[in-house]
C-alpha positions as CSV (number, residue, x, y, z in Angstrom):
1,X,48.2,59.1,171.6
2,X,45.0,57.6,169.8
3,X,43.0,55.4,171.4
4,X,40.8,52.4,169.3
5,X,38.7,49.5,169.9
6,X,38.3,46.2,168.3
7,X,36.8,44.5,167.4
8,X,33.4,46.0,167.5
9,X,31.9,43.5,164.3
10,X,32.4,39.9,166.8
11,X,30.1,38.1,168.7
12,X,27.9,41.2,169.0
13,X,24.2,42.1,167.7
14,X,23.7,45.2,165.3
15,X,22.5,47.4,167.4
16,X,25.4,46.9,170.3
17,X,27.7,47.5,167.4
18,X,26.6,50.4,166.9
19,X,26.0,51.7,170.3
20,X,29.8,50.7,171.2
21,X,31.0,52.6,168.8
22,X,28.7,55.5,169.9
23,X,30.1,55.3,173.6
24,X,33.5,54.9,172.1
25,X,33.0,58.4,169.4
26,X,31.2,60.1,173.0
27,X,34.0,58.9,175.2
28,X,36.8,60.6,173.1
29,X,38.0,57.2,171.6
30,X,39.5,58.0,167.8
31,X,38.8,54.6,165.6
32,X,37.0,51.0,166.0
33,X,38.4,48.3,164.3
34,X,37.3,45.2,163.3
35,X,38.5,41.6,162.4
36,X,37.9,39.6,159.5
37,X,36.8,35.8,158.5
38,X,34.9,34.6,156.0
39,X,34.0,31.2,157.7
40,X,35.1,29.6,160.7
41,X,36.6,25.8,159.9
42,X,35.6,23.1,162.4
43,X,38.4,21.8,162.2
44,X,41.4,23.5,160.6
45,X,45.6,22.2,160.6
46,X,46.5,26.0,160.0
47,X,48.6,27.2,162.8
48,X,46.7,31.1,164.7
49,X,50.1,33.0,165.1
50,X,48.8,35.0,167.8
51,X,48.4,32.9,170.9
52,X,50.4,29.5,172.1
53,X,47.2,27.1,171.7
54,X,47.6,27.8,167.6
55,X,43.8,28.3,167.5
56,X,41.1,31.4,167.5
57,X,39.4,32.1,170.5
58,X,36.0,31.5,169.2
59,X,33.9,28.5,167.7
60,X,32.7,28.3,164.1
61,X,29.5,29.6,165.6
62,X,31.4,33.5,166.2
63,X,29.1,35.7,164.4
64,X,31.5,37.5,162.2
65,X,29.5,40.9,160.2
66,X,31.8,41.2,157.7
67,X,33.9,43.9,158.1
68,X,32.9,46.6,155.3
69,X,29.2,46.3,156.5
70,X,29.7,46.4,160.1
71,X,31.9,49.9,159.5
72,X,29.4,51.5,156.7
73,X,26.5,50.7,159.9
74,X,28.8,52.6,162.0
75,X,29.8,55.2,159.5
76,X,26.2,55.8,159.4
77,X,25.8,56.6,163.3
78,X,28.9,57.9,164.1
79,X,30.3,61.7,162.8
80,X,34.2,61.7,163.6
81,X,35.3,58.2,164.7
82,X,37.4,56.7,162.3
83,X,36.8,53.3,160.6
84,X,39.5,50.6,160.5
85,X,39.8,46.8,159.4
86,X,42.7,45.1,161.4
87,X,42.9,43.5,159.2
88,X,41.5,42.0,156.2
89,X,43.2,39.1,154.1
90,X,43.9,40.7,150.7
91,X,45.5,37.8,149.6
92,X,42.1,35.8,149.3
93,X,40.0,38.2,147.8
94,X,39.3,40.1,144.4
95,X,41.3,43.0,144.7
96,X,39.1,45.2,142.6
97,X,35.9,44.1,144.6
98,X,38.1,45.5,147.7
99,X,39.0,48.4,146.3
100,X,35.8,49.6,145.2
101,X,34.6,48.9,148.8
102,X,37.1,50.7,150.7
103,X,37.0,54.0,148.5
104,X,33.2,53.1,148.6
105,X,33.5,52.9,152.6
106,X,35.8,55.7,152.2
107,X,33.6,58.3,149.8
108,X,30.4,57.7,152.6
109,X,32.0,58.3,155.9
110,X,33.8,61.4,154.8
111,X,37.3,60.3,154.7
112,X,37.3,58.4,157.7
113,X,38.5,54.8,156.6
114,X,41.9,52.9,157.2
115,X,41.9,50.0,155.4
116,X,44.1,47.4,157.3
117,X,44.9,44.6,155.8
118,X,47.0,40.9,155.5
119,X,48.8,38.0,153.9
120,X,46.8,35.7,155.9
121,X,47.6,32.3,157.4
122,X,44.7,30.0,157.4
123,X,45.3,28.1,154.6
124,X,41.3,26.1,155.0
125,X,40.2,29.9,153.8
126,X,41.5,30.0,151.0
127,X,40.5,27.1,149.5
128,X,37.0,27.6,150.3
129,X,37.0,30.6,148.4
130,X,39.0,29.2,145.8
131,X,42.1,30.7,146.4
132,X,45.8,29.4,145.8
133,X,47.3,29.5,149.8
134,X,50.7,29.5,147.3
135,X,52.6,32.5,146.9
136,X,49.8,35.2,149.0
137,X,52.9,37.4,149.7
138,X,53.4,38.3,146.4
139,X,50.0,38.7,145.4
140,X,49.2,40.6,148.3
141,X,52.3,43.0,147.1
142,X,50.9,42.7,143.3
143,X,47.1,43.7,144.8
144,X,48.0,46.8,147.0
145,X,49.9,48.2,143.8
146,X,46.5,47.2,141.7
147,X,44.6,49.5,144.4
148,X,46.0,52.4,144.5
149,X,46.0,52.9,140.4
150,X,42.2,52.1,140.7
151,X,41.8,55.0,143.5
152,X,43.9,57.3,141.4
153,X,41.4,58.0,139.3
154,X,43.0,57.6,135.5
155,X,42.6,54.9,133.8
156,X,44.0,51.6,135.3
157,X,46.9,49.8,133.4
158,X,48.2,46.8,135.0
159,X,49.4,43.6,134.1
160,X,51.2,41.2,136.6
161,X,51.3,37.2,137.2
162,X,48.0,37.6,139.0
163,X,46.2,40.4,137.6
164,X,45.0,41.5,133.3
165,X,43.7,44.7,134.0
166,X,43.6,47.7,131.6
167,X,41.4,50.7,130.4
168,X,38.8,51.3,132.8
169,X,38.3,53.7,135.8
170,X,36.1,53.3,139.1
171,X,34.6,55.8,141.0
172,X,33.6,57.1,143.4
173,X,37.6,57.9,144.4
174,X,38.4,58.1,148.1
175,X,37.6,61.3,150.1
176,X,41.2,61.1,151.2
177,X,43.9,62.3,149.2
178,X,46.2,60.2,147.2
179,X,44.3,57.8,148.9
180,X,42.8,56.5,152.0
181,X,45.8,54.9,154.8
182,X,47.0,51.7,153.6
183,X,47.7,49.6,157.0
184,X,49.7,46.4,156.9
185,X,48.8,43.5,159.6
186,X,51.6,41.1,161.0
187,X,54.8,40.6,162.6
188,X,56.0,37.7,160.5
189,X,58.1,36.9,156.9
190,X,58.8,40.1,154.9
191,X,56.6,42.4,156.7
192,X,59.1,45.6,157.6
193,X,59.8,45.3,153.4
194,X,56.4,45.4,152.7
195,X,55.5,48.4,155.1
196,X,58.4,50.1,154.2
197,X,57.1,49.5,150.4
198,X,53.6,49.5,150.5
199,X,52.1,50.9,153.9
200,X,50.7,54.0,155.1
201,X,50.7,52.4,158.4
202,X,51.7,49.6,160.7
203,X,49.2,47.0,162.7
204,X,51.3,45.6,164.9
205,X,49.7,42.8,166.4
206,X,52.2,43.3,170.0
207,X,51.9,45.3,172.7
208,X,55.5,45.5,175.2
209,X,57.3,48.0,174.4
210,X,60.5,46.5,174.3
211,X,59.1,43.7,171.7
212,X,58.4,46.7,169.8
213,X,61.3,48.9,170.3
214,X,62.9,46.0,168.5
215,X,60.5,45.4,166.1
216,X,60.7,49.2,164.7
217,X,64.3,49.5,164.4
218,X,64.0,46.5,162.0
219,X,61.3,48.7,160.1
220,X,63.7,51.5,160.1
221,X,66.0,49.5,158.4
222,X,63.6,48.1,155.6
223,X,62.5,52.5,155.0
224,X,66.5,52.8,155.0
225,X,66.4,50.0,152.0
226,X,63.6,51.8,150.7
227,X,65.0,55.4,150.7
228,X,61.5,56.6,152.7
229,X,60.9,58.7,156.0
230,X,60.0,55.9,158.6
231,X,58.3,58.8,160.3
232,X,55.7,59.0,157.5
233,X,54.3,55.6,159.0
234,X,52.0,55.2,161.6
235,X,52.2,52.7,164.1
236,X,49.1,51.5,165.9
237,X,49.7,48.1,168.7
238,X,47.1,46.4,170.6
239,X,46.8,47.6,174.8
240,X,44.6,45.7,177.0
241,X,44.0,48.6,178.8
242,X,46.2,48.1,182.0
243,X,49.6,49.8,183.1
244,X,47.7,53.6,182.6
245,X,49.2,56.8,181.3
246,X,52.8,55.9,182.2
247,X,52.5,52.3,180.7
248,X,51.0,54.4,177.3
249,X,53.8,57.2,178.0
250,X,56.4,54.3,177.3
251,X,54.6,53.1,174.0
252,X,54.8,56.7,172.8
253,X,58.5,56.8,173.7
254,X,58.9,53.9,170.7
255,X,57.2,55.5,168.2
256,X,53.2,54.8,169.0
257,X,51.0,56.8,167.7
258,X,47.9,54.5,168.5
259,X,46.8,51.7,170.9
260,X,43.5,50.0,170.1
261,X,42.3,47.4,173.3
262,X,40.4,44.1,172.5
263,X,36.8,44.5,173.5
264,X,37.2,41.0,175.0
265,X,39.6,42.5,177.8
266,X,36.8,44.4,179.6
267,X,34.7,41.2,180.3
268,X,31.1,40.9,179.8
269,X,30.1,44.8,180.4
270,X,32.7,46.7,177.4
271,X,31.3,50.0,178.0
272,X,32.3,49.9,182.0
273,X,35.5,49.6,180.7
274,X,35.1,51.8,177.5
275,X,34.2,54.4,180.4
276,X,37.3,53.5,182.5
277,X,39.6,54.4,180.3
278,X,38.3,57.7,179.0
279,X,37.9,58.7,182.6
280,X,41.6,57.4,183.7
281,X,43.5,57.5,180.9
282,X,42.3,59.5,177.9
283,X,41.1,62.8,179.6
284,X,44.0,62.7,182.0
C-alpha cells in the first residue's frame, strides 16, 4: 500500500508546506496531494458533494496556493515523494495552459507528477472565470483527449465543439512515458465511463471498503464496455488514519493501491500524526 497526504497547499504558510512534505518524504510516505479553488464564494447555492451540510469546510478567507505552485515548491525540496492534485477542475480552465503546467511540473520533478483532476460542481466558479457551468462533462472528456496529443510530442491536430487547435507542438514533454498518470476525481454521473476511457487512475473520494467494493465492480463494468484491463488503473481513497494495518489490509483486499489521509484529521500538530502512522502503520 501507498501512503499520501493532503492537502498540504490549505490553510498553511510556505515554509510548513514544505516542511510537511519533508516529514512526510522522511517518514516513508509516497505522494502529497493538494486541492484546488480558484476563489472561495461568500455565499454560493452550489451544492459540496462531500459532506451532509452541502458546504466546504473553510471560509472565503482559506488560503488556497494554487496547486501547481505549491507542488513545484515541494518538487524543489523534496527528491522521491510524488506530486499529486486531487483534484483540479479541468472543466474551468484552458486546457492547453494546464497541459503545459503539468508536463512543465512534470519535466522539473523528474517524473514525479499525477495530475488529478475533475468535472467540478460549483457552478459560482465558473462564472467568475468565465466559464459555461453547461455541458463540463463533455468538455472535460474533449480536454483530457486535447492533453495527451500536446504531451505526445507531434504536432497537435484537434478540432472538437470546444477546442480549434492545429499545427503546433509544446515542450518540454513529460519525464514520464506516454505521459504522466491521468487521475480522475469523483463518485458521481458518468465517472466509471470516463475512467474506464480516459484515466490512468481513480481518486475516489470514499473510504469504507464495502462502499468501494461496490463502487469498483461498477468500474469493472465500464473497462468491460471499454475492452481495457481494469487492473491497469490505480485506485487511491481517502483514510483518516484510524482502524491500522488490518483496517488498510481490507482496503487492499478491494483493489487499493493507495490511501492518502486529510491533514485536517491529525488536529492542530500534523506531523504528530504524520509520525504516528509511519511508526504504526507504514514500517509495520
Amino acid at each position: 500500500m501507498k501512503f499520501g497526504l493532503i492537502p498540504v497547499n490549505i490553510g498553511v504558510q510556505p515554509e510548513q508546506m514544505v516542511g510537511l512534505a519533508q516529514l512526510a518524504e522522511g517518514s516513508g510516505f509516497e505522494s502529497v496531494w493538494t486541492f484546488e479553488h480558484v476563489i472561495v464564494p461568500v455565499d454560493y447555492q452550489s451544492k459540496y458533494p462531500y459532506n451532509e451540510s452541502g458546504k466546504m469546510g473553510g471560509p472565503p478567507e482559506t488560503i488556497f496556493i494554487d496547486p501547481f505552485v505549491a507542488l513545484s515548491a515541494v518538487a524543489a525540496a523534496t527528491r522521491t515523494l510524488r506530486l499529486g492534485t486531487g483534484v483540479n477542475i479541468l472543466s474551468q480552465v484552458n486546457p492547453l495552459y494546464m497541459a503545459k503546467q503539468a508536463a512543465s511540473l512534470d519535466f522539473i520533478s523528474g517524473g514525479r507528477f499525477e495530475l488529478g483532476v475533475g468535472i467540478g460542481w460549483l457552478r459560482e466558479e465558473f462564472e467568475a472565470l468565465g466559464v459555461p457551468f453547461e455541458r463540463r462533462g463533455a468538455r472535460f472528456d474533449d480536454y483530457v483527449e486535447a492533453m495527451k496529443k500536446v504531451w505526445s510530442g507531434d504536432v497537435v491536430e484537434h478540432k472538437s465543439d470546444f477546442l480549434d487547435w492545429s499545427g503546433f507542438k509544446s515542450y518540454p514533454l513529460p519525464a514520464q512515458k506516454p505521459h504522466l498518470p491521468v487521475v480522475i476525481g469523483g463518485a458521481t454521473g458518468k465517472i466509471y465511463q470516463r475512467i474506464a476511457r480516459h484515466g490512468d487512475g481513480w481518486f475516489a473520494p470514499m473510504g469504507d471498503p464495502k462502499e468501494l467494493a461496490v463502487a469498483l465492480d461498477s468500474l469493472k463494468a465500464a473497462c468491460e464496455a471499454e475492452d481495457r484491463d481494469p487492473a491497469g488503473i490505480e485506485i487511491t481513497c481517502m483514510w483518516p488514519g484510524h482502524g491500522g494495518r488490518e483496517f488498510i489490509g481490507e482496503l487492499e483486499a478491494v483493489g487499493v493501491s493507495r490511501v492518502v489521509t486529510p491533514l485536517f484529521a491529525f488536529g492542530p500538530d500534523p506531523a504528530e500524526g504524520i509520525q504516528k502512522i509511519a511508526e504504526e502503520v507504514i514500517a509495520g
